[in-house]
C-alpha positions in Angstrom: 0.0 0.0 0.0 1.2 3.2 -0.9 2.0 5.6 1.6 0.8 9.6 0.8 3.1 12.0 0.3 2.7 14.9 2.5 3.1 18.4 0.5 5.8 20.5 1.4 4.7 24.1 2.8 6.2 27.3 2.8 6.1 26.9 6.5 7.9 23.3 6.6 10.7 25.5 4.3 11.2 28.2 6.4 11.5 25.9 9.9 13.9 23.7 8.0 16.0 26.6 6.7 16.2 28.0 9.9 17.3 24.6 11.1 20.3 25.3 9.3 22.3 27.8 11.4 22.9 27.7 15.1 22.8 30.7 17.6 26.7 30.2 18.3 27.0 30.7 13.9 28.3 33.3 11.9 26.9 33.2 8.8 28.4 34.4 5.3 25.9 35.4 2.7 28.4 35.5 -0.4 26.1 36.8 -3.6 27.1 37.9 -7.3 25.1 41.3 -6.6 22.5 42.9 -8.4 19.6 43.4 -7.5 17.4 40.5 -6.7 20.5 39.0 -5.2 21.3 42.1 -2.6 17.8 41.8 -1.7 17.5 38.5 -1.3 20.5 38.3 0.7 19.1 41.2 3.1 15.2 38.8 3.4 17.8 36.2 4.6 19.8 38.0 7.0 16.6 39.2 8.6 15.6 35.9 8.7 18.3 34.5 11.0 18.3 37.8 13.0 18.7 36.6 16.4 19.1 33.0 15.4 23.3 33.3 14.4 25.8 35.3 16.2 26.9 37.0 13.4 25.7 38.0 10.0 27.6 39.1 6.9 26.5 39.5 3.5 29.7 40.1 0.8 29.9 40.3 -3.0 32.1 38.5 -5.1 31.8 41.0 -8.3 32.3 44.6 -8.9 29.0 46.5 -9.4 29.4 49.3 -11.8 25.9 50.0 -13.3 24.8 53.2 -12.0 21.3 52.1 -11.2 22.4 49.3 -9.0 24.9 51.7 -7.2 21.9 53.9 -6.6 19.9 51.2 -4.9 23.3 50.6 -2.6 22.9 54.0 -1.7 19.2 55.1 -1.7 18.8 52.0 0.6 22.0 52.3 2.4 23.2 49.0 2.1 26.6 47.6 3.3 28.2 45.4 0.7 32.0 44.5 1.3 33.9 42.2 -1.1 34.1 38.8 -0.1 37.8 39.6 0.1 37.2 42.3 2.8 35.7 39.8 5.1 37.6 37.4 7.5 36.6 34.7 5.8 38.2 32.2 8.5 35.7 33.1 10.9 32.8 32.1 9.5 31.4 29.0 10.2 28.2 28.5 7.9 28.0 30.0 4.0 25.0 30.7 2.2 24.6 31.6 -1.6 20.8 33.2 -3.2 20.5 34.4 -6.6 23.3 31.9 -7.5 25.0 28.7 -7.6 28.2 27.8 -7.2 29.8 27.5 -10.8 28.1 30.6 -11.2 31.3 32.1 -10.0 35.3 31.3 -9.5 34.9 32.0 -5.6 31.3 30.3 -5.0 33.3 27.6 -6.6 35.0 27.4 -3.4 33.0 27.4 -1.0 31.1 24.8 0.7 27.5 25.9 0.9 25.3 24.8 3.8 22.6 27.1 2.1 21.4 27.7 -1.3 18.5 29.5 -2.7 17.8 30.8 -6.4 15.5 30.5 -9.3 18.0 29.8 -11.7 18.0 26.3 -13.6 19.2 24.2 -11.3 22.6 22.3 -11.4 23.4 18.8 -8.6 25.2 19.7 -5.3 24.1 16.9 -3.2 26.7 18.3 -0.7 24.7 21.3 0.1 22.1 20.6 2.8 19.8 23.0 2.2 18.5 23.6 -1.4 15.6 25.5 -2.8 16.0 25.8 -6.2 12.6 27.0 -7.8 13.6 27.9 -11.9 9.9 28.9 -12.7 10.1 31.9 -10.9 10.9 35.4 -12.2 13.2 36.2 -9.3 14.4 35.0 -5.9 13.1 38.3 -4.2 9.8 36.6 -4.9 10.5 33.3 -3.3 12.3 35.4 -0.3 8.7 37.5 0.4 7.1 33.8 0.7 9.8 33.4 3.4 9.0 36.2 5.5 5.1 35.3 5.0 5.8 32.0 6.5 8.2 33.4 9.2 4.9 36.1 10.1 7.5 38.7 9.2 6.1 42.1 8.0 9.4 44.0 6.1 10.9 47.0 6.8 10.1 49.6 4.3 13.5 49.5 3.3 13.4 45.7 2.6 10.0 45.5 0.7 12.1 48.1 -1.6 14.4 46.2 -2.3 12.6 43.2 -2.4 10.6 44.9 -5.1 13.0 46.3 -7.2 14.4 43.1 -6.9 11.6 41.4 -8.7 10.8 44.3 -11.0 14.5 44.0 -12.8 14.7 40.5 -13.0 11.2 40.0 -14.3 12.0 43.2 -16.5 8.3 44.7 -15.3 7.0 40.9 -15.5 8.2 41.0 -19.6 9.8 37.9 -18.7 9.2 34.9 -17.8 7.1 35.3 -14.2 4.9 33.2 -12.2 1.6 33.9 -10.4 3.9 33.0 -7.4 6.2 36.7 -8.5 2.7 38.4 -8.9 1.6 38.0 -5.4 4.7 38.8 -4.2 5.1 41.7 -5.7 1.5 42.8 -4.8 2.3 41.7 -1.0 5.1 43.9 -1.2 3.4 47.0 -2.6 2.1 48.9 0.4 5.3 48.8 2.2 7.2 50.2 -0.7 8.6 53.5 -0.8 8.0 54.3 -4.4 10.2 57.7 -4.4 12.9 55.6 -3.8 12.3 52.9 -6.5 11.8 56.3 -9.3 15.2 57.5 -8.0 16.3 54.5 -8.9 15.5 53.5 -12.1 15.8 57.4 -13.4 19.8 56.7 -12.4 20.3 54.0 -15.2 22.3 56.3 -17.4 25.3 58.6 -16.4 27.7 60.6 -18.3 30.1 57.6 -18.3 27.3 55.9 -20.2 27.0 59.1 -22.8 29.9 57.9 -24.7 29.0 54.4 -25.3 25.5 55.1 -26.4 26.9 57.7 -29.1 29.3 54.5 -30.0 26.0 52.2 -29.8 24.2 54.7 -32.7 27.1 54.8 -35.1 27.5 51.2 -34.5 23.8 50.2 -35.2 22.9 47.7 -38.1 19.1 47.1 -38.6 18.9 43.5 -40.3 15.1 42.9 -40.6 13.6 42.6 -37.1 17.5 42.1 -35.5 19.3 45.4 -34.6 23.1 44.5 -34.3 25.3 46.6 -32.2 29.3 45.9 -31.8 31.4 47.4 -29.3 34.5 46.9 -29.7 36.8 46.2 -26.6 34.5 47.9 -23.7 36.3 48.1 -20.2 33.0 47.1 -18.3 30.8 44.5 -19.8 27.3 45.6 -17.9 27.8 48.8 -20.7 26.4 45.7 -23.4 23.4 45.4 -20.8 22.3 48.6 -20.5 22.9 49.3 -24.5 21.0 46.2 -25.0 17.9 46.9 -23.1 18.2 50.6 -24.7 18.0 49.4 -28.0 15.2 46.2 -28.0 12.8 49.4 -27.1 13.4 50.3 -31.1 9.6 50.0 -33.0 11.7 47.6 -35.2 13.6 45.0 -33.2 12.0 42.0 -32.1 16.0 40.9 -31.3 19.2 42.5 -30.5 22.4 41.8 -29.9 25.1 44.0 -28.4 28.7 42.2 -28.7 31.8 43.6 -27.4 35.2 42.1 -25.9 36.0 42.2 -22.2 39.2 40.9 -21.0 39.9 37.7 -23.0 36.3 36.8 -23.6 33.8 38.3 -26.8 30.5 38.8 -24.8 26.9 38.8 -26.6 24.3 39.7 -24.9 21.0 39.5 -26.5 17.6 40.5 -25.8 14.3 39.2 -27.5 10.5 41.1 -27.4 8.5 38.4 -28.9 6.3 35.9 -27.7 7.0 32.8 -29.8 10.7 31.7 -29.5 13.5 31.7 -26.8 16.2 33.6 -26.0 18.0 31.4 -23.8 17.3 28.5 -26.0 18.6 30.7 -29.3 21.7 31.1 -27.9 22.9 27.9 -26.6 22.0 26.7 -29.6 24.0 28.7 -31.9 26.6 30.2 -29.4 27.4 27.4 -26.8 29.4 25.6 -29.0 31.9 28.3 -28.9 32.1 28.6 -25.3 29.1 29.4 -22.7 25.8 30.4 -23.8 22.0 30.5 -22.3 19.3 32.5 -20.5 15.6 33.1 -19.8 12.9 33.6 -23.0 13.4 37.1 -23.3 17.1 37.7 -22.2 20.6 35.7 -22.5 23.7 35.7 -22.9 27.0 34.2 -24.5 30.8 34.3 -23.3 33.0 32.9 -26.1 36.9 33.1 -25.6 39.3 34.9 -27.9 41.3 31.8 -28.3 38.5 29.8 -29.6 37.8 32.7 -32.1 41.3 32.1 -33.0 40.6 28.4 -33.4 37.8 29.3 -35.8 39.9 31.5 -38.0 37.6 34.5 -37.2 39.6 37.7 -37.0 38.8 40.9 -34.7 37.7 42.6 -37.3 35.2 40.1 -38.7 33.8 39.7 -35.1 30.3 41.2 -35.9 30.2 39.5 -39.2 30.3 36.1 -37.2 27.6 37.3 -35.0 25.2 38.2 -37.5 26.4 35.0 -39.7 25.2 32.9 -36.7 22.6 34.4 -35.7 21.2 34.2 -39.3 21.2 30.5 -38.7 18.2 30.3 -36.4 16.0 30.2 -39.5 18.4 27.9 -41.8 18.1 25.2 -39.1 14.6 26.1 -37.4 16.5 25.8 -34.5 13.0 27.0 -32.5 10.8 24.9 -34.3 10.4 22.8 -30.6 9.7 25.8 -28.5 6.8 26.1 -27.0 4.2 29.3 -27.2 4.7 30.7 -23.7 
């Protein structure tokens, strides 16, 4: 006779995630930061307030878009490096908004705690995993953490938690659940919506002015794909912001803003439709190069200079490649399998 199997709650989450850490802990929330990860780490670090001895939250990249440096401030939000941190002393890690080949130092760690929405990779080591890829954004499974906890957020921490699910559902343009909805209407009343204007009127500073005047003079309009090559840009989260400039055109349902950081050609593309996939487009045609994927309406690729090299593709015959390949999504029907969202 079959035994049934009894649903796991919200509730039976949160008192098993709390399980995790010990009052004599100090826990290390190490997070690749933008926004749904900063406040996702902040929904966990009030979650164990008075459950760990001590609490520190740590980036392991450098955040240079100005929007995201005006949430750090607006919200006045502490965010060392993970470098800055005596590392030795902490005795439990936690990761949310990432996994651990994510990144070269998550790589290292051992991870008693992970949480993300992000398809999900096997790390039986980890202990506590809660991995939910259907959502839009961690912030959203955070809120149903404090809900379960009978935790009403600070107004500073339904701000962030709100901002964190309005940029990484893009204003629920991408793919969302009902679960990121209710969240986000939970979160409403406590949100201070002065702050959220500040922030997202702060995307583009004069640093930016130059790389958009590159972006125009760089533009190539191939039927519904607007093309934009860069050149060698010193900070790759320019491509971003260029990229979700430019998809806004009347007469791109793609782009794709390329430019070369460090040793690496980075593509990051962005997709207004409703019938094909982002993510899937580029692991298709770009993964075989080097690292490629996404979510339906945004993705990216990293392909390494040396395997350009390998392909016999010059610098200067970089863009050509790109729109070459990307031309091949309708020689191979490469969506043909993708489902109508």
């Amino acid at each position: 006779m079959n035994k049934e199997v009894t649903p796991i709650t919200q509730k039976s989450r949160y008192h098993r995630l709390i399980s995790m850490v010990s009052p004599s802990d100090k826990l290390g929330i190490a997070i690749v930061a933008d926004p749904d990860a900063i406040a996702s780490a902040l929904t966990l670090k009030r979650l164990f307030w008075r459950k760990a001895k001590k609490i520190v939250i740590c980036k392991v990249n450098a955040i240079k878009r100005s929007d995201n440096l005006a949430m750090i401030k607006s919200l006045n939000i502490s965010l060392p490096y993970i470098k800055q941190i005596d590392t030795k002393e902490i005795t439990k890690w936690a990761t949310v908004d990432a996994q651990p080949h994510h990144h070269q130092y998550l790589c290292n760690k051992q991870f008693h705690i992970l949480i993300d929405h992000h398809l999900p990779f096997l790390y039986p080591d980890i202990p506590f995993k809660d991995i939910r890829n259907d959502y839009g954004a961690t912030s959203s499974i955070m809120t149903e953490y404090l809900r379960a906890a009978n935790i009403t957020p600070s107004t500073r921490l339904a701000t962030a938690l709100f901002y964190g699910i309005k940029t990484d559902t893009d204003n629920f343009a991408r793919t969302s659940t009902e679960a990121d909805i209710k969240a986000f209407r939970y979160l409403y009343p406590y949100v201070n919506l002065n702050i959220i204007k500040k922030i997202e009127s702060s995307e583009i500073n004069k640093e930016n002015l130059a790389a958009f005047r590159l972006a125009f003079e760089a533009l190539q309009l191939i039927e519904d794909t607007a093309f934009i090559h860069m050149g060698e840009v010193h900070d790759a989260d320019t491509l971003v912001i260029v990229a979700d400039f430019f998809i806004k055109m009347a007469e791109a349902s793609w782009c794709l803003v390329s430019g070369i950081h460090g040793n690496k050609l980075i593509i990051i593309i962005r997709y207004a439709g409703f019938r094909l996939h982002a993510g899937a487009t580029a692991t298709r045609l770009f993964d075989k190069f080097g690292s490629a994927g996404g979510h339906k309406n945004a993705a990216r690729a990293e392909i390494p200079i040396s395997m350009l090299k390998k392909e016999k593709i010059i610098v200067a015959e970089i863009k050509d490649f790109i729109v070459n390949t990307f031309k091949q999504r309708r020689v191979n029907k490469i969506n043909a399998a993708t489902p109508v969202e």
